[in-house]
C-alpha positions as CSV (number, residue, x, y, z in Angstrom):
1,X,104.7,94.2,114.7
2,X,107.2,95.1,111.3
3,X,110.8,94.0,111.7
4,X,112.2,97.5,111.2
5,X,115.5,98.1,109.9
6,X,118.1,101.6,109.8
7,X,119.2,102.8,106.6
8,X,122.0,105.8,106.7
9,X,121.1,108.5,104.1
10,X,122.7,111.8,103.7
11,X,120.7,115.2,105.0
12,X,120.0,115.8,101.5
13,X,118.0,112.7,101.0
14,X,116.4,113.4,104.7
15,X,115.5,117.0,103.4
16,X,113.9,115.6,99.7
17,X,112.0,113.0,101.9
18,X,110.7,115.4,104.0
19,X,109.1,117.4,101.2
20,X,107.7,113.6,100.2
21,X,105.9,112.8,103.4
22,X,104.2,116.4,103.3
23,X,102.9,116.1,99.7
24,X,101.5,112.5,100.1
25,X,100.8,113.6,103.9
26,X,102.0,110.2,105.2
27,X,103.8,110.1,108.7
28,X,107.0,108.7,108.5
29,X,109.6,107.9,105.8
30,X,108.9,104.6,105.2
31,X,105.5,105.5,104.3
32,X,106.9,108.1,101.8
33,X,109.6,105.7,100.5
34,X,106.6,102.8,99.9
35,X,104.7,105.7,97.9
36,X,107.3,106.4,95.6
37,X,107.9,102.9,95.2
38,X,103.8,102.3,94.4
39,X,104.6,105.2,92.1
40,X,107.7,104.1,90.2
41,X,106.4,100.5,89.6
42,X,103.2,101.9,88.6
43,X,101.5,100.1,91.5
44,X,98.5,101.0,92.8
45,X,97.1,100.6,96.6
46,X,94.3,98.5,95.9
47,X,95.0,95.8,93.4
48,X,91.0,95.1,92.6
49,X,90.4,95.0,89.3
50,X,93.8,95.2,87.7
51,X,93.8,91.7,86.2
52,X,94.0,92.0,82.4
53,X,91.3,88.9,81.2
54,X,88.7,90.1,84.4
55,X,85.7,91.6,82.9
56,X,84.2,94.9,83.8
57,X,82.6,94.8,87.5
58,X,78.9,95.8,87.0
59,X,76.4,95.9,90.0
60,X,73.2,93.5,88.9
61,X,69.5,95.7,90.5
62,X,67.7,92.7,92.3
63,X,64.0,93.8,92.2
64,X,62.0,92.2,95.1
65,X,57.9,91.8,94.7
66,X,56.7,92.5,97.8
């Protein structure tokens, strides 16, 4: 289980964050918050592939004689 934590915002911020979770359709604030977060540091969910000296990923076709 998280450790959760309470933040006080005012109504406005609950407002904006409510327009958040329906336009990334996420279910609670923290969800939103971590999105705009991703999004600000220019982070992105899955972090496959992002190193800068890894070489393109290409699938290798294994042919079988049967």
């Amino acid at each position: 289980m998280r450790e959760t934590t309470t933040i006080q915002v005012s109504r406005s911020t609950v407002h904006v964050l409510d327009r958040i979770k329906k336009k990334y359709k996420v279910s609670s604030y923290d969800k939103a918050i971590q999105r705009m977060a991703r999004k600000e540091k220019g982070i992105k969910k899955s972090m496959f592939g992002v190193h800068p000296e890894m070489k393109k990923f290409r699938r290798e076709e294994i042919f079988h004689d049967i």
